[in-house]
N, CA, C and O atoms as a GROMACS GRO file, in nm:
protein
  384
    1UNK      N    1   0.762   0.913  -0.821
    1UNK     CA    2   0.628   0.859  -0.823
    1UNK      C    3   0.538   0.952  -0.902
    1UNK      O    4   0.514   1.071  -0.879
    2UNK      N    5   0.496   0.876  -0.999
    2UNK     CA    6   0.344   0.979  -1.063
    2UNK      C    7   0.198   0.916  -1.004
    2UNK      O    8   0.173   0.804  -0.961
    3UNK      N    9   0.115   1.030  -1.018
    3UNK     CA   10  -0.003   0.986  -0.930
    3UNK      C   11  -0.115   0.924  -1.061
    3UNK      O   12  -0.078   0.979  -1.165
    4UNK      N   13  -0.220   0.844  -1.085
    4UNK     CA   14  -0.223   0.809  -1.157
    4UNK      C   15  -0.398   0.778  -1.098
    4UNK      O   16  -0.414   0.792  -0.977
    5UNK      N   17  -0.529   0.733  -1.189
    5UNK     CA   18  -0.636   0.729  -1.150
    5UNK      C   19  -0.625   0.608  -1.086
    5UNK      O   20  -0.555   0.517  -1.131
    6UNK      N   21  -0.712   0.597  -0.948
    6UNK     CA   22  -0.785   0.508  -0.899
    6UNK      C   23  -0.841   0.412  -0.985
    6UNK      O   24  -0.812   0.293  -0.976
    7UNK      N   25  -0.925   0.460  -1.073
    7UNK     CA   26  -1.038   0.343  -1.158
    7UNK      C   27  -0.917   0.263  -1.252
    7UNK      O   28  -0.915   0.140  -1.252
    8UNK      N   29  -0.825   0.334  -1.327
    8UNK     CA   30  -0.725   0.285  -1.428
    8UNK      C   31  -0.584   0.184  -1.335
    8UNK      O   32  -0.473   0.158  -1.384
    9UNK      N   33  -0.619   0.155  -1.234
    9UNK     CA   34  -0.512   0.048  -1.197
    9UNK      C   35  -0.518  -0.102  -1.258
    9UNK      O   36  -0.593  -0.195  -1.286
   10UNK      N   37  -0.380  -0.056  -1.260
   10UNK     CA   38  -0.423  -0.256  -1.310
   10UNK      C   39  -0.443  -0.381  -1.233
   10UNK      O   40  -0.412  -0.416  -1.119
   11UNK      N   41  -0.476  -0.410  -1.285
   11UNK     CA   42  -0.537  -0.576  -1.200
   11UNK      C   43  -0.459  -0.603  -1.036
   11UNK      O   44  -0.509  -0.604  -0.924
   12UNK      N   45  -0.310  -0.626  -1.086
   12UNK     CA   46  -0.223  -0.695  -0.975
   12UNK      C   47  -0.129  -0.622  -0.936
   12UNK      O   48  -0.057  -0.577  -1.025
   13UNK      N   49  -0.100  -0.588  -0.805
   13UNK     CA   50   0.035  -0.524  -0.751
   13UNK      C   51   0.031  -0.386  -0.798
   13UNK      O   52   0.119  -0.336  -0.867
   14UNK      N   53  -0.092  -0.317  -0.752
   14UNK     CA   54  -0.076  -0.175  -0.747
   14UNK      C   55  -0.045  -0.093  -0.611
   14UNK      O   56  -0.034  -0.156  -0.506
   15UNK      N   57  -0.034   0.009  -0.612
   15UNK     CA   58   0.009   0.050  -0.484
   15UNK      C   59  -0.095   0.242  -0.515
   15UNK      O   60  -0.123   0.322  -0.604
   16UNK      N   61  -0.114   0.214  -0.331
   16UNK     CA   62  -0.157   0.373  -0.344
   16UNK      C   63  -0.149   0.476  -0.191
   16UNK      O   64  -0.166   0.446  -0.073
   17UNK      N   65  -0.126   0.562  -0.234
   17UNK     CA   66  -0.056   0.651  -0.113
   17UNK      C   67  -0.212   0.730  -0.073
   17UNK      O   68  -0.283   0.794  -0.150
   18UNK      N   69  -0.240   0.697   0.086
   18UNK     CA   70  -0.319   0.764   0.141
   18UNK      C   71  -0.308   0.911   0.182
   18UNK      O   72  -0.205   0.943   0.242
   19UNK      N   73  -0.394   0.998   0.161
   19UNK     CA   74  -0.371   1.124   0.143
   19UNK      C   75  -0.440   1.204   0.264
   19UNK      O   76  -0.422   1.323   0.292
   20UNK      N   77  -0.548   1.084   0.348
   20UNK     CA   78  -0.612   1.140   0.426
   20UNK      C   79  -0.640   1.011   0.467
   20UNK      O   80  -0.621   0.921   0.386
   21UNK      N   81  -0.689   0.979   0.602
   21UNK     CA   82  -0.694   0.849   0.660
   21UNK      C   83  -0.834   0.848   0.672
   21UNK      O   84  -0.888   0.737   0.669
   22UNK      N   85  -0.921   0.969   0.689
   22UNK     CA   86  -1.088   0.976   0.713
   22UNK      C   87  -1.144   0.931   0.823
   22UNK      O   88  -1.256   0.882   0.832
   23UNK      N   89  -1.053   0.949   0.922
   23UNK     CA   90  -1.128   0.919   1.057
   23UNK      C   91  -1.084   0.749   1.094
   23UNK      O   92  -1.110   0.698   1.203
   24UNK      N   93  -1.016   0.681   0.985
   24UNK     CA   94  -1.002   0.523   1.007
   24UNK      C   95  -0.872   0.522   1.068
   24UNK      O   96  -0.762   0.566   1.032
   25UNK      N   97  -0.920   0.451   1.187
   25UNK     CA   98  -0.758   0.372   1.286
   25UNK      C   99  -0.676   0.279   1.199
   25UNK      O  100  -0.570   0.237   1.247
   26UNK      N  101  -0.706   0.245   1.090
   26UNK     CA  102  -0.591   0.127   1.024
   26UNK      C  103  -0.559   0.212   0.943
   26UNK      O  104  -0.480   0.156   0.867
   27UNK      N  105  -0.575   0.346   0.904
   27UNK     CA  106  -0.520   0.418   0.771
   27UNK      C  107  -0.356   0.477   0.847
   27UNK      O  108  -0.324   0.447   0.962
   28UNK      N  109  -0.286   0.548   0.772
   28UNK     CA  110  -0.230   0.632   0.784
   28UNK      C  111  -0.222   0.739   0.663
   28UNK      O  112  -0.206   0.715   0.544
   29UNK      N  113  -0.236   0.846   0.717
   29UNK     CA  114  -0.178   0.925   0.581
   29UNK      C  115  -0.044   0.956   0.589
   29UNK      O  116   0.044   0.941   0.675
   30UNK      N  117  -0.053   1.016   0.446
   30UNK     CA  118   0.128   0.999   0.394
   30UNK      C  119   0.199   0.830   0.363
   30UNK      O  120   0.319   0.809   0.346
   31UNK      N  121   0.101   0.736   0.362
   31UNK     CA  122   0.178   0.661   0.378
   31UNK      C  123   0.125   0.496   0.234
   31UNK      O  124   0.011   0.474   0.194
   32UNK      N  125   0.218   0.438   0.206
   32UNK     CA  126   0.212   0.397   0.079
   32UNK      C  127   0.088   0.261   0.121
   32UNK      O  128   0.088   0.222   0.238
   33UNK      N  129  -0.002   0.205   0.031
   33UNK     CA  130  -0.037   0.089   0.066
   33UNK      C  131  -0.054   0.011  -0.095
   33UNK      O  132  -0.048   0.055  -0.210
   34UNK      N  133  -0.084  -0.154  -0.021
   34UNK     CA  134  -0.072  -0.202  -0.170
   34UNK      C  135  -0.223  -0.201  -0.179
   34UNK      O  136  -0.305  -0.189  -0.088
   35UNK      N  137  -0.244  -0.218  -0.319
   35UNK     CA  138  -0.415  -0.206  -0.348
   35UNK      C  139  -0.421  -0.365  -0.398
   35UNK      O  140  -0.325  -0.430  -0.439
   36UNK      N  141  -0.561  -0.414  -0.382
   36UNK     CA  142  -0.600  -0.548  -0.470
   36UNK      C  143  -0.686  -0.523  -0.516
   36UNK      O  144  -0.751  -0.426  -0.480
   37UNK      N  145  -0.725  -0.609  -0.626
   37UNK     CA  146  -0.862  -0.568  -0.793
   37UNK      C  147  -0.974  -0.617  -0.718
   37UNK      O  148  -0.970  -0.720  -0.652
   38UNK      N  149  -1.088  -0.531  -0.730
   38UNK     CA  150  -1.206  -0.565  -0.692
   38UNK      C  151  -1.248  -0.449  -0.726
   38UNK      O  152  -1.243  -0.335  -0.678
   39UNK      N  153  -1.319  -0.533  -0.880
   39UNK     CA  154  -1.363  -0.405  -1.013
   39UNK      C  155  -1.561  -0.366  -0.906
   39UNK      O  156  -1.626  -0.262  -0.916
   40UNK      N  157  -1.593  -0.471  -0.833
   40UNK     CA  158  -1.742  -0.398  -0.793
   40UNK      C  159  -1.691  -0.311  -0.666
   40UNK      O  160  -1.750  -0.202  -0.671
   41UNK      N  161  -1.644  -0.314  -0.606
   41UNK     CA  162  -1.589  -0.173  -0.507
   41UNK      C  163  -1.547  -0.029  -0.568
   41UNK      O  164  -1.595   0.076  -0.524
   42UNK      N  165  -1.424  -0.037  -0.705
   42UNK     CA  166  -1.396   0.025  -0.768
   42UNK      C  167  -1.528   0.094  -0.884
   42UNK      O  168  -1.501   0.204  -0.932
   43UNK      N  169  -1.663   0.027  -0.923
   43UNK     CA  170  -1.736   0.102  -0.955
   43UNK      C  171  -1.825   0.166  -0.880
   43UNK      O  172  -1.913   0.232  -0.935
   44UNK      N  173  -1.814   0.157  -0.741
   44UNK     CA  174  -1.888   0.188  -0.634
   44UNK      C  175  -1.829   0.305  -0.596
   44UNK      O  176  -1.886   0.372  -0.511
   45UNK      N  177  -1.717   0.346  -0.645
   45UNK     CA  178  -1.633   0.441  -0.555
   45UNK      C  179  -1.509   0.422  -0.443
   45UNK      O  180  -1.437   0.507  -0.391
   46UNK      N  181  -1.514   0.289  -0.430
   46UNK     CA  182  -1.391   0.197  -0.349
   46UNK      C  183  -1.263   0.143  -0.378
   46UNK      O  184  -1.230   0.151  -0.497
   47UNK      N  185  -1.183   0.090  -0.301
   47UNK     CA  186  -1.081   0.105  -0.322
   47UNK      C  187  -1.020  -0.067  -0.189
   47UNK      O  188  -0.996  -0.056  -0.069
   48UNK      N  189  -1.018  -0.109  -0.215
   48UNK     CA  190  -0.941  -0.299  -0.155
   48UNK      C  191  -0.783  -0.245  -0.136
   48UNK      O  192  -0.703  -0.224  -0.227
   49UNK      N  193  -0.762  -0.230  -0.010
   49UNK     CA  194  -0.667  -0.196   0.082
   49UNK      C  195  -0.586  -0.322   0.109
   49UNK      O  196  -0.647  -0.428   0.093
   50UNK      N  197  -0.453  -0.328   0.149
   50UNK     CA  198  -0.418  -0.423   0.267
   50UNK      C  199  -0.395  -0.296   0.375
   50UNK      O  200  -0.312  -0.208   0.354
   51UNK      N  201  -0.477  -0.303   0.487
   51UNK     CA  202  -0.411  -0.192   0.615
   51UNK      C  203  -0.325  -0.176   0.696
   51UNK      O  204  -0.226  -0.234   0.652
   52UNK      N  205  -0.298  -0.124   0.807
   52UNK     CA  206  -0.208  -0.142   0.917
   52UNK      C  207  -0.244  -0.268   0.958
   52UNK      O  208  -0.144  -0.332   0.990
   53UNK      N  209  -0.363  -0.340   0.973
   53UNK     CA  210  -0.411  -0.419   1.033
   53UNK      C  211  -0.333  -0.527   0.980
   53UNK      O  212  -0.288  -0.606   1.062
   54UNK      N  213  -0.305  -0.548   0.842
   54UNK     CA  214  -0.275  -0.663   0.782
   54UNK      C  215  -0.333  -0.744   0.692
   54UNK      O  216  -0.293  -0.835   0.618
   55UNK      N  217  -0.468  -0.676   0.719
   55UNK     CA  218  -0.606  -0.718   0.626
   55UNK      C  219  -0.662  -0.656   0.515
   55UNK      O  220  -0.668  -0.533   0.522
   56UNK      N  221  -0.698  -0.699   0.431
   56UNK     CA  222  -0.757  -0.595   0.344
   56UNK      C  223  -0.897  -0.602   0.400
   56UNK      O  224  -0.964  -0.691   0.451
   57UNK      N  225  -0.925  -0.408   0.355
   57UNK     CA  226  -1.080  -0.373   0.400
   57UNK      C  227  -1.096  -0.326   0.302
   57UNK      O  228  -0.987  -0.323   0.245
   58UNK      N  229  -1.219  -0.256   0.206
   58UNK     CA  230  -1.286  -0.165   0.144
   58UNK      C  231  -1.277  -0.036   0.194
   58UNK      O  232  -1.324  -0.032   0.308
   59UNK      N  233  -1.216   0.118   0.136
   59UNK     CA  234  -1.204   0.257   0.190
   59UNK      C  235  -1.265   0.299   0.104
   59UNK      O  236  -1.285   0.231   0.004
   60UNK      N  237  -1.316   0.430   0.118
   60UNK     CA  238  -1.358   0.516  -0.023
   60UNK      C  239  -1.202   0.552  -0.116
   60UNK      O  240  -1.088   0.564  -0.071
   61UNK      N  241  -1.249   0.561  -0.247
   61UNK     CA  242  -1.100   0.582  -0.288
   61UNK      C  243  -1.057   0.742  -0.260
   61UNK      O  244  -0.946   0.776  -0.218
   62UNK      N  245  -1.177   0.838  -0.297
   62UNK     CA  246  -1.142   0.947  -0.233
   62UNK      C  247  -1.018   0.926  -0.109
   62UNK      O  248  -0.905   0.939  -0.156
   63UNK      N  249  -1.022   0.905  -0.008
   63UNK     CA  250  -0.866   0.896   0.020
   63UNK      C  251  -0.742   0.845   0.018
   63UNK      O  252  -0.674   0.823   0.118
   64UNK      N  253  -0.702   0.819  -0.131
   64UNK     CA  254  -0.559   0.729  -0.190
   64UNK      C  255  -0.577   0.838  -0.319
   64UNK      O  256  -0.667   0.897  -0.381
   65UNK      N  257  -0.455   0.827  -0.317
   65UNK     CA  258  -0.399   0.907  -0.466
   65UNK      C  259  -0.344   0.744  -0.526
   65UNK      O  260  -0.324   0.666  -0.434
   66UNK      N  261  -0.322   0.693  -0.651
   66UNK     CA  262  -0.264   0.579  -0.710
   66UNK      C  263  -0.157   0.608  -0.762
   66UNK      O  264  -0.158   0.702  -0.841
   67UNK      N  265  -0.026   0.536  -0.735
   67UNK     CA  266   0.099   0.589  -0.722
   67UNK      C  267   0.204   0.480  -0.811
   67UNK      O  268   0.242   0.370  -0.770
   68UNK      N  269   0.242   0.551  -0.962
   68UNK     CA  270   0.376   0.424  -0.992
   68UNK      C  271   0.465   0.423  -0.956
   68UNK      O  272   0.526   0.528  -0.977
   69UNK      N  273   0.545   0.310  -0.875
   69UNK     CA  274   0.652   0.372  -0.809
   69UNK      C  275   0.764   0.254  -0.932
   69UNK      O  276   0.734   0.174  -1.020
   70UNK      N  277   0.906   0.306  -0.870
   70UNK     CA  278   1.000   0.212  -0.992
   70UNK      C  279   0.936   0.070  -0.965
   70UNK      O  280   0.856   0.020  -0.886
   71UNK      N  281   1.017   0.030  -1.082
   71UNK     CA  282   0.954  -0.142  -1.069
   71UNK      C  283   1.092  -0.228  -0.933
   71UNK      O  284   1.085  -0.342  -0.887
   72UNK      N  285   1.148  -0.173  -0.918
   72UNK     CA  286   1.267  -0.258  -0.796
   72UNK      C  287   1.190  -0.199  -0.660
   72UNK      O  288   1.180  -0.253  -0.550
   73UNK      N  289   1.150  -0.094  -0.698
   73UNK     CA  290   1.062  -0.054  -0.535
   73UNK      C  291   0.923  -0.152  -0.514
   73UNK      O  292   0.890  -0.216  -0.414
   74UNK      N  293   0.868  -0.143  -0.620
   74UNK     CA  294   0.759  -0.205  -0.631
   74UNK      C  295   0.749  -0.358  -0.585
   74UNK      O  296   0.657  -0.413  -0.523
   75UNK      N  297   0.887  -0.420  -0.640
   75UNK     CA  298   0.922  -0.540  -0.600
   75UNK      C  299   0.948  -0.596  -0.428
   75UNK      O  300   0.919  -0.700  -0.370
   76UNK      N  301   1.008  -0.484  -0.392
   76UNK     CA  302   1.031  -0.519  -0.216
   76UNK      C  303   0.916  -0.489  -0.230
   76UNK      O  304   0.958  -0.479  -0.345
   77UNK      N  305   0.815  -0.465  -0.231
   77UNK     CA  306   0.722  -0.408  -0.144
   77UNK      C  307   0.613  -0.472  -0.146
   77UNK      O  308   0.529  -0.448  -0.060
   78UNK      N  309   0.592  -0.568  -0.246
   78UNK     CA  310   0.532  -0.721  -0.278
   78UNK      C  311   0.566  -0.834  -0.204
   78UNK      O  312   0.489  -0.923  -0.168
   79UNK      N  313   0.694  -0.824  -0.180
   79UNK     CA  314   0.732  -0.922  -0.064
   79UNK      C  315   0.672  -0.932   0.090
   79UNK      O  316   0.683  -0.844   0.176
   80UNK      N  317   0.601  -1.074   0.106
   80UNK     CA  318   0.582  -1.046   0.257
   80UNK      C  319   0.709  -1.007   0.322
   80UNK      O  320   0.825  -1.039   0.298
   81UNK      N  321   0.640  -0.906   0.438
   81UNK     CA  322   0.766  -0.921   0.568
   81UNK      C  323   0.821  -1.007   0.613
   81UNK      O  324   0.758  -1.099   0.666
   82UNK      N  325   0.953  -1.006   0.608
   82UNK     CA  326   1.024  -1.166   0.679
   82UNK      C  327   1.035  -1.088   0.826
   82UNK      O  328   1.027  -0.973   0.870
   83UNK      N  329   1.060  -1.232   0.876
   83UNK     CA  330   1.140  -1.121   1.018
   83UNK      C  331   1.293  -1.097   1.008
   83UNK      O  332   1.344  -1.164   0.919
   84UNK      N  333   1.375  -1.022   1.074
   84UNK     CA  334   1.514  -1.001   1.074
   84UNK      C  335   1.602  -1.171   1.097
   84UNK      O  336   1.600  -1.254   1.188
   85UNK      N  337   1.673  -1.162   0.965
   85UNK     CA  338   1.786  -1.262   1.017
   85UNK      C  339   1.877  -1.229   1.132
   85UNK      O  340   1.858  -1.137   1.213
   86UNK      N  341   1.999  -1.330   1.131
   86UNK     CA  342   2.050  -1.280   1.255
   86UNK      C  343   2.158  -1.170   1.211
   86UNK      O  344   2.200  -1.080   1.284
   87UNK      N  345   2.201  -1.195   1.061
   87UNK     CA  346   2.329  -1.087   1.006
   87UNK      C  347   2.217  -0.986   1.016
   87UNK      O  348   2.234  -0.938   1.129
   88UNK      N  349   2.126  -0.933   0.970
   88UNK     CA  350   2.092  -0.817   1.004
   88UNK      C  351   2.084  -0.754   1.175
   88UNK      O  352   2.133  -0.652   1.224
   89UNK      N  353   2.020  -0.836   1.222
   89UNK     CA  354   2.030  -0.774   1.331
   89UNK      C  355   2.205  -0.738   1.415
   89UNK      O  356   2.251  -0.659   1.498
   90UNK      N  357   2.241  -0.824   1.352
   90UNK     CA  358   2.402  -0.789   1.364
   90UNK      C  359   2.440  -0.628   1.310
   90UNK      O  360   2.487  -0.538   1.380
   91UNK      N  361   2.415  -0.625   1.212
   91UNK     CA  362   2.436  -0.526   1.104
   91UNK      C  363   2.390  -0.404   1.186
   91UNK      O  364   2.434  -0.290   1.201
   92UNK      N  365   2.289  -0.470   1.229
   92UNK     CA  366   2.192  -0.272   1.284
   92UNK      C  367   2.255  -0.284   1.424
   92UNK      O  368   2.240  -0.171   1.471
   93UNK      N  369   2.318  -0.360   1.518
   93UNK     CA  370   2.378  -0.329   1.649
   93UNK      C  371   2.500  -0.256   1.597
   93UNK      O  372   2.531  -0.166   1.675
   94UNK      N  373   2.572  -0.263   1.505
   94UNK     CA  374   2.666  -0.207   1.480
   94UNK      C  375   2.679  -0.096   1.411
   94UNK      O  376   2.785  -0.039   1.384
   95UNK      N  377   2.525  -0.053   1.370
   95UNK     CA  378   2.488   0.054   1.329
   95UNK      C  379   2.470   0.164   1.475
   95UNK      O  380   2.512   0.280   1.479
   96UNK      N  381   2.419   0.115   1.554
   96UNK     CA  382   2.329   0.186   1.667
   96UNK      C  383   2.445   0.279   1.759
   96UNK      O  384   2.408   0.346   1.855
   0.00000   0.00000   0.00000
């Protein structure tokens, strides 16, 4: 991963790693999130989250570093969450 400016993301399917959560219950730090374009937040100093919550909120960008990750990572990670089929859950009992 290279870290890359906040303001210079592109439009769609960026991603950015929180570096500090700032006191917010939906942040985590250390931890990757996807970003969405919303150029009047971004000249404000902001930054369009999806959170723990599931929602996107407005954060200061001060806490996200902007992160390229490969494009096959990038790809799962665009995908909504499915829930577990049943071969997986197969898979991980036989893991356990």
């Amino acid at each position: 991963m290279s870290a890359i400016e906040l303001n210079r993301l592109p439009s769609t399917g960026s991603f950015a790693l929180c570096v500090e959560n700032g006191g917010m219950q939906d942040l985590e730090a250390r931890k990757v999130y996807k970003v969405l374009p919303d150029r009047e937040a971004s000249r404000e100093g902001y930054v369009r989250i999806i959170d723990e919550s599931g929602e996107d909120y407005i954060y200061p960008s001060t806490l996200f570093v902007a992160v390229k990750l490969p494009a096959a990572v990038a790809r799962r990670l665009r995908k909504p969450t499915e829930s577990r089929t049943a071969a997986t859950r197969r898979s991980m009992r036989r893991a356990e």
